[in-house]
Each structure stands twice: as structure tokens, then as C-alpha cells.
N, C-alpha and C positions, 0 to 999 in steps of 0.2 A: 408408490404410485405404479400404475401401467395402467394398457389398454383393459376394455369392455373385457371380458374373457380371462385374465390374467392370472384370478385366483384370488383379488382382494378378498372378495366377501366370503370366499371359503372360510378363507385363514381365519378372518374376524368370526366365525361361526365355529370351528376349531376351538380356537383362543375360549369363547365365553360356553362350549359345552354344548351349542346344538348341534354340531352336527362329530365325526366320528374322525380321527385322524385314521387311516390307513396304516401306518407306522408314525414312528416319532413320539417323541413328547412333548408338552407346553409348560411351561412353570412361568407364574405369572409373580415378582415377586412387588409384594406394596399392598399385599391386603384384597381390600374388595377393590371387584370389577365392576365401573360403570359403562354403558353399552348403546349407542343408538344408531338403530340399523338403516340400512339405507332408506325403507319405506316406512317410515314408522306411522301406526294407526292413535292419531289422540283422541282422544273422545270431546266431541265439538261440544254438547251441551253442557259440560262440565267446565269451572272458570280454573284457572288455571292454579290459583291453590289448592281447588280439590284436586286435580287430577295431581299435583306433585304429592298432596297428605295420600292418596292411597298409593304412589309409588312405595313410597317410604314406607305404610303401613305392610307392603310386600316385601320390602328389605330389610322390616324388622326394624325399623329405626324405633329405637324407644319413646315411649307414647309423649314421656314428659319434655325431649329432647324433639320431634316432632315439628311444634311451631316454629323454632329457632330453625330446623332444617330445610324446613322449604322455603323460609324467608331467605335464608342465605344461597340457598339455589337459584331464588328469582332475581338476588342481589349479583349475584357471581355473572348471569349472563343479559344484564342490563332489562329485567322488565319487570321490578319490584310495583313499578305505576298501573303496571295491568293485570296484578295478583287477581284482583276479582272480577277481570272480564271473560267472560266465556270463550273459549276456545275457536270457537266457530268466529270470532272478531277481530279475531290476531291476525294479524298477514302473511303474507306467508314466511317472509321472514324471522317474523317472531315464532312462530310455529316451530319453526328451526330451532330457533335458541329455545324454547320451551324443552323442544326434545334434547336438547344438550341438558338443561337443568333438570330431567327425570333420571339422567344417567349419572348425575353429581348430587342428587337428593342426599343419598347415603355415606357421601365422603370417600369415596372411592381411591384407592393410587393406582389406578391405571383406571385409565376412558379411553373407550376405542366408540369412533368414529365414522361410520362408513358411508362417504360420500355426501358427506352435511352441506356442500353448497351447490349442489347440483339442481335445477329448477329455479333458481332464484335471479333476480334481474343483477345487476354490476354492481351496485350502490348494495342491495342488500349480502351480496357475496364480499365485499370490502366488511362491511359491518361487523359479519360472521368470523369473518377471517380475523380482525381486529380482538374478537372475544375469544376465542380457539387458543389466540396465543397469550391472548394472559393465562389463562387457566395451562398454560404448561408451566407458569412459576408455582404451582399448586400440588400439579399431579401430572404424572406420566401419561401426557395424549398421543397417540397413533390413529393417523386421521387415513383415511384413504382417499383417493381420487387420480381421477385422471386430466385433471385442467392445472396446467403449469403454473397460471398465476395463482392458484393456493399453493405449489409449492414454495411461492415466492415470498408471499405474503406470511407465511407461517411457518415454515421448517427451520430448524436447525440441523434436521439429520435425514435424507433421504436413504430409502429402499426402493429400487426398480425393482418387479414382479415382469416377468416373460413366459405366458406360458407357464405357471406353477414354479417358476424358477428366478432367484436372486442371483437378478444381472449388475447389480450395482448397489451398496451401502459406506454412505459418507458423508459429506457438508455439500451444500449449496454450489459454493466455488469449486470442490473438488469435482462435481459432475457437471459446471460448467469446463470445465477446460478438458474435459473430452467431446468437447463438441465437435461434430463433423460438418465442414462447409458444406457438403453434398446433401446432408441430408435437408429435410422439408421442416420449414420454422420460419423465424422472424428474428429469433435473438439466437445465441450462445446456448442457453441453457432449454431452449426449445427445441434445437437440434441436436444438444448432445441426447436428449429424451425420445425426440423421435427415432433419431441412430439406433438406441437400444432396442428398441419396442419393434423393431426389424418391419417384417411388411404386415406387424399384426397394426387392428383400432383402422 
């Protein structure tokens, strides 16, 4: 997590190939990478098991393994009910979680995340949140954001981003207890967040 600016969506663009590291290397270890970006485009006309069969038809999923795959995509992020509604009739909640299961079509061990409860009302940011963290007993998820209560709701392992830089990596509790009373929050772990993030966001 960190502020607007930070470097999440570099990194997550790094990590899946679009854009260039500078130096460094990535090694992603778990196989295929699933991916959904912050702004993702679905195509509204399209019901939502077509748009997951040409995911999949992109990722090469095998033709005969296919049906099985994107039912169990629609199953993994709770909209197997709305397999053949148009995309343009989902909420936008569900949209959400559609674009989660375009990035699990393929059975991926690592899903990276970028900013998936961003836009959404409270109720459907709980929802989201609630689905995010099952699928980490599945596969390796790295979600990004900047709203504490996804940290909250969903991490076991946080990383703070400052600025292109790792100012913190560790559990929940370990970055609550450097909270700073000075700094601007509500709880513990809202302040030891903002403390880091200095006068950036």
C-alpha cells in the first residue's frame, strides 16, 4: 500500500511485462500470472461467460478444459447466477469481481490486483474484500491500495511503497505498533500508515 504516486501500479506493470524495469529483476515464482488493472475495460455487450471464454481463449486455456474454467472462475468470485447476464447489468460491484475472475480464468499462482475496491460503495468494498481473501488460500494475491480498511479486511503481510521505496514489510500487528500518536488517523494502524507515507497522498 501507499499514497496516489507511490509506485503501486508501476510495480504491478513491471511484475506482468508492460512496462520496463530500469534495473533489477522480477521472478514471479507459481506459474502463470493473473492481472487486473486498476481501470479495467469489459466489454458491456458481452455476458459475462463470454467475456471469461475469450479470456481464457487468450490464455490458451484448452478448448476442452474451457467450460470447466470459466464456470469455476464465476464460482471462485461468487457470480456463477449471473454467468449469462450482460455485462452492461452487473453493478458495479460485480464488475469488480468479474474482473477478478478474468484474471483467475487461467489458474494462475500469483494475481496481482491493482486497486480493486476503489469506486465502490462500503457494502460492496466489504463484499470484495470478503472474496480477495479467500482466493489467497488458493493463490498468491498482491492487491494494492491505498484505504486502510482493505488492509484490514484482507492482509496478512503488508508492504508500504514511499515514493518507489520499501518503507515497511510485515503482519498487520507489526505495523500497528509503530504507530505514531502525532500523526493524522483514527486507530493505531491508520497512523502508523499515515506516519510512513510522510507529508506524501
Amino acid at each position: 500500500m501507499g499514497p496516489n504516486g507511490a509506485g503501486k501500479t508501476t510495480l504491478f506493470r513491471i511484475i506482468t511485462g508492460l512496462e520496463t524495469a530500469g534495473t533489477g529483476t522480477v521472478d514471479i515464482l507459481g506459474g502463470a500470472l493473473g492481472y487486473l488493472p486498476q481501470d479495467p475495460i469489459l466489454p458491456q455487450r458481452a455476458t459475462a461467460t463470454q467475456f471469461l471464454e475469450y479470456v481464457g481463449w487468450l490464455q490458451k486455456v484448452p478448448r476442452e478444459e474451457l467450460s470447466s474454467a470459466v464456470s469455476g472462475a464465476l464460482s471462485q468470485v461468487g457470480l456463477t447466477e449471473k454467468a449469462d447476464q450482460p455485462v452492461r447489468a452487473l453493478s458495479g460491484g460485480m464488475q469488480r469481481r468479474l474482473g477478478i475472475a478474468q484474471a483467475l480464468v487461467h489458474g494462475p499462482g500469483v494475481v496481482l490486483l491493482d486497486e480493486p475496491t476503489v469506486g465502490l460503495d462500503p457494502l460492496q468494498r466489504a463484499s470484495l474484500r470478503e472474496t480477495i481473501a479467500r482466493l489467497g488460500s488458493e493463490a498468491t494475491v498482491l492487491v494494492s491500495t491505498h484505504l486502510v480498511e482493505d488492509v484490514r479486511g484482507m492482509a496478512d503481510r503488508v508492504i508500504v511503497l514511499s515514493s518507489g521505496t520499501v518503507t515497511f514489510d510485515g503482519t498487520v500487528e507489526q505495523l500497528e505498533a509503530l504507530e505514531d500518536p502525532t500523526a493524522l488517523g483514527d486507530t493505531p494502524l491508520e497512523r502508523a500508515i499515515t506516519a510512513m507515507m510522510g507529508t506524501e497522498g
